[in-house]
VOPAGU-2260 file (C-alpha; in pm, 1 decimal, decimal comma):
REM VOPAGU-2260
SITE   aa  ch    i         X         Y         Z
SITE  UNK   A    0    6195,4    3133,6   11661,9
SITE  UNK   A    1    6055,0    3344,1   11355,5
SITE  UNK   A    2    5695,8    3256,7   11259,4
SITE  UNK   A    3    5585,7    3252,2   10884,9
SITE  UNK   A    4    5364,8    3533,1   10792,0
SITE  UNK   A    5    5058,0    3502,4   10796,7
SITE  UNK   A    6    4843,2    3453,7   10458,1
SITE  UNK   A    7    4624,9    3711,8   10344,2
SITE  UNK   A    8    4268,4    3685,1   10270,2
SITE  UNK   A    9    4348,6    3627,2    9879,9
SITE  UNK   A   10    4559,4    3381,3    9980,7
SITE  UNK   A   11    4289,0    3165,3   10171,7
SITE  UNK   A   12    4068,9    3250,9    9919,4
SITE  UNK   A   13    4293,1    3073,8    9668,9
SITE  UNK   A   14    4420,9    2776,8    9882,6
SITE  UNK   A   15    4075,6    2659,8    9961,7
SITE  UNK   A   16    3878,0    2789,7    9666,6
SITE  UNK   A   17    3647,9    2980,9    9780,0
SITE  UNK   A   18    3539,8    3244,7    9458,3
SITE  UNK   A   19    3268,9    3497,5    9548,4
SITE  UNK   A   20    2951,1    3356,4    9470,8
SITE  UNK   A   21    2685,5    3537,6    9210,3
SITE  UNK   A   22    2423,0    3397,1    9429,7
SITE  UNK   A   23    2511,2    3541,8    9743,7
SITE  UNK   A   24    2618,9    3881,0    9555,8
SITE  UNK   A   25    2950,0    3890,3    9728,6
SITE  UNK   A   26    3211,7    4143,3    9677,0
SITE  UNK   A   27    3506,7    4095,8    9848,5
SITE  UNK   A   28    3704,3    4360,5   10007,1
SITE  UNK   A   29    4056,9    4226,4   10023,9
SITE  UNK   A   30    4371,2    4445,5   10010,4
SITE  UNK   A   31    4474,9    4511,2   10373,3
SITE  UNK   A   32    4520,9    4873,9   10319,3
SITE  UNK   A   33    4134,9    4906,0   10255,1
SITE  UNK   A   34    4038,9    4703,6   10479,5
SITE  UNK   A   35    4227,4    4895,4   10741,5
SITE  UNK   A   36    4074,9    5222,8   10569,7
SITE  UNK   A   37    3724,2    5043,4   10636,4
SITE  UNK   A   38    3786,7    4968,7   11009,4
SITE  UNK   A   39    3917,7    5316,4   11097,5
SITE  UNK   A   40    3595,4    5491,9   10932,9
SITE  UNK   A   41    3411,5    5270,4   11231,9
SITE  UNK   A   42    3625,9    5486,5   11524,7
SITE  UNK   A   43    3728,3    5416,3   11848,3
SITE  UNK   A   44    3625,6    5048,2   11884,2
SITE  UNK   A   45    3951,4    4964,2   12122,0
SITE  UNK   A   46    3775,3    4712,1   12373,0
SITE  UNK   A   47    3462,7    4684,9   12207,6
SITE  UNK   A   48    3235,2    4401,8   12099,0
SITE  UNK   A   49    3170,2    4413,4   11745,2
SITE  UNK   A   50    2920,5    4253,5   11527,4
SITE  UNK   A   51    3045,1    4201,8   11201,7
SITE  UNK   A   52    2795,3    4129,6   10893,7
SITE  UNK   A   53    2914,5    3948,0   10612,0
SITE  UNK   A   54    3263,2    3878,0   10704,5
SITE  UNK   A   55    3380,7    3741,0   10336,6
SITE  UNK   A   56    3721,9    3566,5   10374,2
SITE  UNK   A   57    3854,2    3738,0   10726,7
SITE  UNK   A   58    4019,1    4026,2   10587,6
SITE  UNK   A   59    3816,8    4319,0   10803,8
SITE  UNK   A   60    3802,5    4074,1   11153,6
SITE  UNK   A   61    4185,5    4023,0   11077,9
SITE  UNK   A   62    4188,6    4457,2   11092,8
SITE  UNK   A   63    3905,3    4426,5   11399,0
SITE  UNK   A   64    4167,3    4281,7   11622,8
SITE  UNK   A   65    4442,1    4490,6   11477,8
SITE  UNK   A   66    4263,3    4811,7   11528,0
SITE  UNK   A   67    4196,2    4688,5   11979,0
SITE  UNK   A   68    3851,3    4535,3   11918,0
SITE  UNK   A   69    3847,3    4292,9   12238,3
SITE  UNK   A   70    3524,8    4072,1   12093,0
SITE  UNK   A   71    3438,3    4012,5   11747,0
SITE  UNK   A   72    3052,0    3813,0   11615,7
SITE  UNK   A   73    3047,6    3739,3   11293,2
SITE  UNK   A   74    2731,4    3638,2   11088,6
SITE  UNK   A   75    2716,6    3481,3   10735,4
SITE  UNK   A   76    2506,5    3301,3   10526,1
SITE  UNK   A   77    2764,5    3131,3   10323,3
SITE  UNK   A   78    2756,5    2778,2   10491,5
SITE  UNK   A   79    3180,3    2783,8   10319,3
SITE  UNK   A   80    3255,5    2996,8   10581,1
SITE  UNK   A   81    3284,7    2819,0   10968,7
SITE  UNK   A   82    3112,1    3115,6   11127,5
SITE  UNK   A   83    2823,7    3199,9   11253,3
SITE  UNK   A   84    2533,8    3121,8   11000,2
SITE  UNK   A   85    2209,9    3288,7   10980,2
SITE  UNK   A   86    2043,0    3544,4   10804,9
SITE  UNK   A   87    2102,2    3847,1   10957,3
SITE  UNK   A   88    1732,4    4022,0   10881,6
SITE  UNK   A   89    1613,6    3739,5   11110,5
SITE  UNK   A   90    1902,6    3673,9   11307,2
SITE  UNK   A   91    1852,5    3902,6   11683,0
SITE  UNK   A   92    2144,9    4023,9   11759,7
SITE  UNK   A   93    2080,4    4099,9   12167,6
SITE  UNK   A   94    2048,2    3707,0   12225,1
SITE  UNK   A   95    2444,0    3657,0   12177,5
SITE  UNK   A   96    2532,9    3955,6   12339,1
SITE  UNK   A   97    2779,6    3927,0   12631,7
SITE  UNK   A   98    2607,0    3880,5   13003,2
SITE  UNK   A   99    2875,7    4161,0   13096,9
SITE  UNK   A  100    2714,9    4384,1   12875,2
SITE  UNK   A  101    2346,7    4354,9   12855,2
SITE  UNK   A  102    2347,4    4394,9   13233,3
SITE  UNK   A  103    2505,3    4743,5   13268,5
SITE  UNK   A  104    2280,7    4925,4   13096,8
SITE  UNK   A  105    2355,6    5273,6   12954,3
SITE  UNK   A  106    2211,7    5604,0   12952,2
SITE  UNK   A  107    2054,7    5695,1   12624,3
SITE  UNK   A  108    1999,1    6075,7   12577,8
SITE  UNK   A  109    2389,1    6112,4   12776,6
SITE  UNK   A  110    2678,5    6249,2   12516,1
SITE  UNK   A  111    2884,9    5962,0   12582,8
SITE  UNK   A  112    2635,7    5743,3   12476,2
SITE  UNK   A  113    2733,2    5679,5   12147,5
SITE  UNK   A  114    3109,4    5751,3   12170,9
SITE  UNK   A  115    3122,0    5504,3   12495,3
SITE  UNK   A  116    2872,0    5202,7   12341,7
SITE  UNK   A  117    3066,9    4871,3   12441,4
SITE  UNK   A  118    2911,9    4761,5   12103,0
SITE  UNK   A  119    2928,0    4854,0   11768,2
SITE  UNK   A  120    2746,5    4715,3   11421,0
SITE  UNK   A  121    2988,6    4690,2   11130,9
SITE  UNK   A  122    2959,6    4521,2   10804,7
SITE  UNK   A  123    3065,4    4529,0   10420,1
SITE  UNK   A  124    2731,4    4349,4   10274,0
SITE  UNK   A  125    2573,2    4268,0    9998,9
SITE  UNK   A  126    2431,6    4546,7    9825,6
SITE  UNK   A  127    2065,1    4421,4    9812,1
SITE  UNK   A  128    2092,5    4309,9   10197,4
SITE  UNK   A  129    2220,7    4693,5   10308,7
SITE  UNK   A  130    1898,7    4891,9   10309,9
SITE  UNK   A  131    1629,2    4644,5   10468,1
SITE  UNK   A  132    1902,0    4558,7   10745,3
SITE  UNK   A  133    1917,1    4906,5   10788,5
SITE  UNK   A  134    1572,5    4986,6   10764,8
SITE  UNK   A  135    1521,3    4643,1   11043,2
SITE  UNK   A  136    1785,4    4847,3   11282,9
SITE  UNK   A  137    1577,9    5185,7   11218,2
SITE  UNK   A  138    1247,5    5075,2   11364,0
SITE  UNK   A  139    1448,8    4895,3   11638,2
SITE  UNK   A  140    1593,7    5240,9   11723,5
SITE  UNK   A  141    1271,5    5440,7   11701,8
SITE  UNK   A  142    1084,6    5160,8   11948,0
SITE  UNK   A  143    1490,1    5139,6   12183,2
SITE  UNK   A  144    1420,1    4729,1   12086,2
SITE  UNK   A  145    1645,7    4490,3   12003,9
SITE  UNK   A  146    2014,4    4516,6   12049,4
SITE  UNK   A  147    1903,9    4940,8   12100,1
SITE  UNK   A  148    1717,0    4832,9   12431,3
SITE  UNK   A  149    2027,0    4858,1   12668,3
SITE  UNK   A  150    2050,9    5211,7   12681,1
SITE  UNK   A  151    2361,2    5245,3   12425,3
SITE  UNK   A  152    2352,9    5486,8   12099,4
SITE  UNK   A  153    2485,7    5174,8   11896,2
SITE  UNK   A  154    2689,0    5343,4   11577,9
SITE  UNK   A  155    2664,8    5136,5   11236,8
SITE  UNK   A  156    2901,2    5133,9   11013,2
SITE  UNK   A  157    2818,3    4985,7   10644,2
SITE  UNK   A  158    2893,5    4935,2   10299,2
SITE  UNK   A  159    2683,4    5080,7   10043,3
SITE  UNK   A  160    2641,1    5211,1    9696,6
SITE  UNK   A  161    2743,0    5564,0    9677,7
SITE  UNK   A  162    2396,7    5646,7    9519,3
SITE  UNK   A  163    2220,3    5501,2    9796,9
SITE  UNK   A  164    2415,4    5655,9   10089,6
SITE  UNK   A  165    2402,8    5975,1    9866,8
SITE  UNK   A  166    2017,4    5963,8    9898,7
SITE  UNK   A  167    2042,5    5870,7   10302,4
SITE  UNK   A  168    2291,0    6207,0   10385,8
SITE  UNK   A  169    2114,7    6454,4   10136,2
SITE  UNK   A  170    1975,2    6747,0   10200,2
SITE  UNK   A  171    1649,4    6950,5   10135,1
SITE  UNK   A  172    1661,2    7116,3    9774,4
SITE  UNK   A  173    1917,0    6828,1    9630,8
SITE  UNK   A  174    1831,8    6584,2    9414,0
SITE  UNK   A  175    1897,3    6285,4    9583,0
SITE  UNK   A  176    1643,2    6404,8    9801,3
SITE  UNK   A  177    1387,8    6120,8    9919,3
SITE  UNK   A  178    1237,6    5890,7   10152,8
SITE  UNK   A  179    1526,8    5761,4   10290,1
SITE  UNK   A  180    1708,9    6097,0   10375,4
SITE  UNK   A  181    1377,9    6152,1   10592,3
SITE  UNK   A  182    1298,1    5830,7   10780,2
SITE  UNK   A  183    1704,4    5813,7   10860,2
SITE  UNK   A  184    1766,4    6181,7   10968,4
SITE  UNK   A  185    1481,4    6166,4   11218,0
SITE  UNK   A  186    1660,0    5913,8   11389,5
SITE  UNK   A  187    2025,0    5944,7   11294,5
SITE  UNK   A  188    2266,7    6123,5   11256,1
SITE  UNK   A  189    2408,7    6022,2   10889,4
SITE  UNK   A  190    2770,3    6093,3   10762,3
SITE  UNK   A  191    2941,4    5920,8   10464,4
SITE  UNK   A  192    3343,1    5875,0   10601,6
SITE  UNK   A  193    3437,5    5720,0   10283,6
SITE  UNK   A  194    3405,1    5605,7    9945,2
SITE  UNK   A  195    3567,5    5383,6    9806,5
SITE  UNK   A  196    3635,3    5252,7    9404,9
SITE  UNK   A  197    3437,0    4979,0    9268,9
SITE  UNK   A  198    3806,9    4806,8    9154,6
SITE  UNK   A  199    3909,8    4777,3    9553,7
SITE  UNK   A  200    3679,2    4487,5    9572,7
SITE  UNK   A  201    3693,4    4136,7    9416,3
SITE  UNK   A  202    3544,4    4079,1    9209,4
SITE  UNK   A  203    3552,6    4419,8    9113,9
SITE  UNK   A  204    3215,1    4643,9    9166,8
SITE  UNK   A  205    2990,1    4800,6    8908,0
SITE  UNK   A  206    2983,0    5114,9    9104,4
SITE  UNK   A  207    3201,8    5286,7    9385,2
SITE  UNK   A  208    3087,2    5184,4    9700,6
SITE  UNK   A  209    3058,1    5456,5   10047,6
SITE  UNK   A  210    3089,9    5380,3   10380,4
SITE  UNK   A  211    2826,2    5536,2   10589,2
SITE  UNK   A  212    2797,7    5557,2   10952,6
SITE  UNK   A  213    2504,3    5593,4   11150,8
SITE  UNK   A  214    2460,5    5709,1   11506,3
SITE  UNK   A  215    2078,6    5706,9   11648,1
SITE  UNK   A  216    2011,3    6056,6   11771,9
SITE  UNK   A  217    1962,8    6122,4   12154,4
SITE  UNK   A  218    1607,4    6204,1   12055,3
SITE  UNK   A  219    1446,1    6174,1   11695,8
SITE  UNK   A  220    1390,0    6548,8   11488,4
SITE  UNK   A  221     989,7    6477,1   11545,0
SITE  UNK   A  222     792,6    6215,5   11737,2
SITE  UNK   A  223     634,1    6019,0   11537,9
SITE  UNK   A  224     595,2    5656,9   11479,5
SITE  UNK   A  225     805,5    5448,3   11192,3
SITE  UNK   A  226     488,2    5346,8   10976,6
SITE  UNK   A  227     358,7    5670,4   10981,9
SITE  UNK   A  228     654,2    5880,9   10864,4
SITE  UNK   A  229     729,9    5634,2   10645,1
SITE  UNK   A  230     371,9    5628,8   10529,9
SITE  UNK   A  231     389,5    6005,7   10458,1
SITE  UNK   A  232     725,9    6007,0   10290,1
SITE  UNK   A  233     594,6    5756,4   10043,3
SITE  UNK   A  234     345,8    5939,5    9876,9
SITE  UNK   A  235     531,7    6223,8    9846,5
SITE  UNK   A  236     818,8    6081,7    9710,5
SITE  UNK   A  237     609,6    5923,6    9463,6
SITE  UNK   A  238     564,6    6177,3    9232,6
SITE  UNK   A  239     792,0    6373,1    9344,6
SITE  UNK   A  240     788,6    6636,0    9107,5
SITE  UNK   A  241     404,8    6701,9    9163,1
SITE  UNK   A  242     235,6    6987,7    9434,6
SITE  UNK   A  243     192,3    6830,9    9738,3
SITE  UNK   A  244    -174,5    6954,2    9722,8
SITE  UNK   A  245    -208,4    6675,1    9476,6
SITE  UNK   A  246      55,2    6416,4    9610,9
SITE  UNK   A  247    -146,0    6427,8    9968,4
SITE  UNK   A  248    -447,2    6313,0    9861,2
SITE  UNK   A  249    -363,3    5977,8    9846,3
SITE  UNK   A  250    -339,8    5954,2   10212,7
SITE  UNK   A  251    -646,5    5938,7   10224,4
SITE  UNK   A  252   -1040,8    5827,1   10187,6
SITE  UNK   A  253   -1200,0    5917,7    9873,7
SITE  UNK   A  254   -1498,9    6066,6   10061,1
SITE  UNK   A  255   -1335,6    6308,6   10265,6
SITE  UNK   A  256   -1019,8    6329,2   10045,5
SITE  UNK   A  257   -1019,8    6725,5    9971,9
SITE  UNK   A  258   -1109,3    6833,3   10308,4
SITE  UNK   A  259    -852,6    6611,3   10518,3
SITE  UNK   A  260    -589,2    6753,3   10282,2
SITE  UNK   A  261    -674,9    7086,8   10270,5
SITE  UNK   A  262    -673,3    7071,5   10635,1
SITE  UNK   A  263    -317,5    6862,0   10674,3
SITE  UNK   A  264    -174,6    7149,5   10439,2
SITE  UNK   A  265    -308,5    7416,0   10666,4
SITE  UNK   A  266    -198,8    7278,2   11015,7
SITE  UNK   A  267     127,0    7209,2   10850,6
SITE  UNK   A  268     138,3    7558,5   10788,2
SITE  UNK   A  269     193,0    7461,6   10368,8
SITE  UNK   A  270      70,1    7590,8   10069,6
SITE  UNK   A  271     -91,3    7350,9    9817,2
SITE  UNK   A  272     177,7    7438,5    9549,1
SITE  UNK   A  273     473,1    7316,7    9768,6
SITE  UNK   A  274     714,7    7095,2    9637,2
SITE  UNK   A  275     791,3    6767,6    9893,1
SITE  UNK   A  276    1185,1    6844,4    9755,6
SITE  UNK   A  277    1206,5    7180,3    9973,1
SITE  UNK   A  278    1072,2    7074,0   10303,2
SITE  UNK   A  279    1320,6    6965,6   10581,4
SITE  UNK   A  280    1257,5    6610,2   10776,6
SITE  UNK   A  281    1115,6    6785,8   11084,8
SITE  UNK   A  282     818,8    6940,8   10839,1
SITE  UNK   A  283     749,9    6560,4   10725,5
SITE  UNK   A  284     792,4    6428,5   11050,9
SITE  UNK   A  285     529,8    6787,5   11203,9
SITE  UNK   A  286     297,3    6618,5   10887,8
SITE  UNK   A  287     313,1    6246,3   10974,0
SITE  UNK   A  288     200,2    6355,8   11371,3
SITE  UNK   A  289    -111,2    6576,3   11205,9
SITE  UNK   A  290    -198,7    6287,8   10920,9
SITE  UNK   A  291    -222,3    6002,7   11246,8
SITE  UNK   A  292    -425,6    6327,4   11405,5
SITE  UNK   A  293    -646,1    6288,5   11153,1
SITE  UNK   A  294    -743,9    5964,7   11065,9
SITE  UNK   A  295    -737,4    5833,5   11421,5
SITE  UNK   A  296   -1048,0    6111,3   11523,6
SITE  UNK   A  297   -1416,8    5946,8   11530,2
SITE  UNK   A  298   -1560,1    6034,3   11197,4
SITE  UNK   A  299   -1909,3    6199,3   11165,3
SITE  UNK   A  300   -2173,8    5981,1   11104,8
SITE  UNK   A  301   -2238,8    6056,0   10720,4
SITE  UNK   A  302   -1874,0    5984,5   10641,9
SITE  UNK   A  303   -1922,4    5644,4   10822,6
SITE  UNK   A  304   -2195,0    5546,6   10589,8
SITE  UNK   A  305   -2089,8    5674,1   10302,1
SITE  UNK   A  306   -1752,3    5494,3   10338,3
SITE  UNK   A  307   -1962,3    5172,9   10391,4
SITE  UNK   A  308   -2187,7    5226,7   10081,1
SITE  UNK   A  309   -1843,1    5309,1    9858,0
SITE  UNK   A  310   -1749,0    4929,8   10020,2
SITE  UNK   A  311   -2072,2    4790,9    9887,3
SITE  UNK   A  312   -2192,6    4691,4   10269,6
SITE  UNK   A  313   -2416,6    4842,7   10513,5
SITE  UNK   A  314   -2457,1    4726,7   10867,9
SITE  UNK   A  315   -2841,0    4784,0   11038,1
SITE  UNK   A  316   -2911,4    4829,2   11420,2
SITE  UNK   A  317   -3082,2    4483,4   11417,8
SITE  UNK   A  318   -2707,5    4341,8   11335,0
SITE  UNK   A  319   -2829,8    4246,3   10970,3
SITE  UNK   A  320   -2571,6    4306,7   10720,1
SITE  UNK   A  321   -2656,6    4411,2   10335,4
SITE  UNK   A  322   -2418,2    4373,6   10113,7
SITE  UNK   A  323   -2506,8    4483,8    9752,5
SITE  UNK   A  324   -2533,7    4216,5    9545,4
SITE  UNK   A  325   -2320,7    4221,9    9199,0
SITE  UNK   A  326   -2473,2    4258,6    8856,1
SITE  UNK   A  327   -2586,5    3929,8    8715,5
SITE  UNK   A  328   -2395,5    3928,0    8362,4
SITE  UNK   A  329   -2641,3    3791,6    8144,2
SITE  UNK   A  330   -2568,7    3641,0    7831,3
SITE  UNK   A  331   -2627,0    3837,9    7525,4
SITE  UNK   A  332   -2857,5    3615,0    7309,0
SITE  UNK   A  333   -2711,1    3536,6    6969,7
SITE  UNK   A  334   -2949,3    3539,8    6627,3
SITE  UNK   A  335   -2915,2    3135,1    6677,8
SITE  UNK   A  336   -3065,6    3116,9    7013,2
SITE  UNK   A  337   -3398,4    3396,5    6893,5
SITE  UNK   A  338   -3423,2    3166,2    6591,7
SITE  UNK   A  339   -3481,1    2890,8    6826,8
């Protein structure tokens, strides 16, 4: 007995009516030579459990199975499509993980880590849903929480803009240079597999559209805590075309603002007319460690009160508390009111 062929995605998409919604910014990625394209940037993933994000229509699960995944969760917030719904930037991905793999847990800083993971992350998303899933996954790597708290180097594999992943995988003295090539290169290691036309998707894309993969790092470039890295990176990136003798400052308290930089600069070992563009992420992540250095040491006395004065409150040994009181605006009189 000869089966029918099965219908493509387009097809489905057609026989039940279900057009890519504005409101969910969906583009669909639906010829099954991409699609395959897409799956085979993720790797091996024969036998794995995969988390898909944003599944669209079935095309890249249909290429999941194809390509030896043994498991498959998928996660969408289109209530059209009978999957799993939820918003993945609150949806915790180790609570649906199988029992069989939570409980053999691997060995993190091991070279098979990554390359043996029983899981992988995979997803062709919405462009505005990319970077703070990504950034959600980041801190979960730099703290080993979340679906990173078995022991496995979890690789990610994602749709992006090719501006954006551009930005992620640049170097010092390009560009693209920014934020997000630092906090990601501390913990990852970043590689763009392929890009592919903004016309391969339907509807079609404004821009062409990379796929990046990700693969947390046996052991970040630096040290250093998520909020304070990213902290860092922000005011420098800021102005980005300004010394960082200047950009620094911002870090921190008016008071003390000149010395605390000047000595940042020096135990970073950088001159005040260095441009953020030209330093490498383990120089940000070496400044990050000395900035929490600094503002996490007991501060003399005098800077303690002065800060309090700036903040219009003092607080007295007798547990009194002055707080200046504001300027009563007084009405200027008019020549009505002196006449009367």
């Amino acid at each position: 007995m000869v089966l029918p062929p099965t219908p493509s995605a387009a097809d489905l998409l057609r026989t039940y009516k279900l057009p890519a919604l504005r409101r969910f910014a969906q583009n669909f990625l639906l010829d099954p030579r991409a699609t395959s394209k897409f799956v085979a940037c993720a790797g091996n993933i024969e036998n794995k459990f995969v988390v898909e994000v944003g599944p669209g229509p079935g095309g890249i699960t249909k290429q999941l199975f194809e390509h030896g995944a043994a498991r498959t969760l998928s996660n969408a917030v289109d209530s059209r499509l009978r999957l799993y719904l939820g918003d993945i930037l609150d949806f915790n991905i180790e609570s649906v993980l199988p029992d069989d793999i939570t409980t053999q847990r691997g060995s993190w800083e091991s070279d098979e880590s990554s390359s043996c993971s029983p899981i992988h992350l995979l997803g062709n998303l919405p462009f505005n849903i990319a970077i703070p899933l990504l950034i959600r996954w980041l801190k979960q790597v730099s703290t080993r929480s979340g679906p990173f708290s078995f022991g496995y180097r979890i690789p990610i594999t994602i749709c992006m803009q090719e501006a954006v992943a551009g930005r992620i995988v640049s170097d010092a003295l390009m560009d693209q240079r920014g934020r997000l090539s630092i906090i990601f290169q501390n913990w990852f290691d970043c590689r763009v597999k392929h890009v592919f036309s903004g016309r391969a998707f339907v509807p079609a894309a404004n821009v062409n559209v990379a796929v990046i993969q990700l693969i947390p790092l046996k052991r970040p470039l630096v040290e250093v805590s998520y909020d304070l890295l990213d902290k860092v990176t922000r005011v420098a990136f800021h102005t980005r075309n300004k010394k960082m003798g200047t950009t620094m400052g911002a870090l921190f308290q008016e008071e003390t603002r000149d010395d605390d930089t000047r000595e940042l600069l020096h135990r970073a070992h950088l001159k005040s007319d260095t441009m953020c563009l030209t330093l490498a992420a383990e120089e940000f992540g070496h400044l990050a460690q000395i900035y929490g250095d600094i503002i996490s040491r007991p501060r003399p006395i005098h800077e303690q009160l002065d800060r309090k004065i700036n903040q219009n409150e003092l607080t007295f040994e007798l547990g009194e508390t002055y707080v200046r009181p504001e300027k009563i605006k007084t009405k200027k009189k008019s020549k009505k009111d002196w006449d009367e």
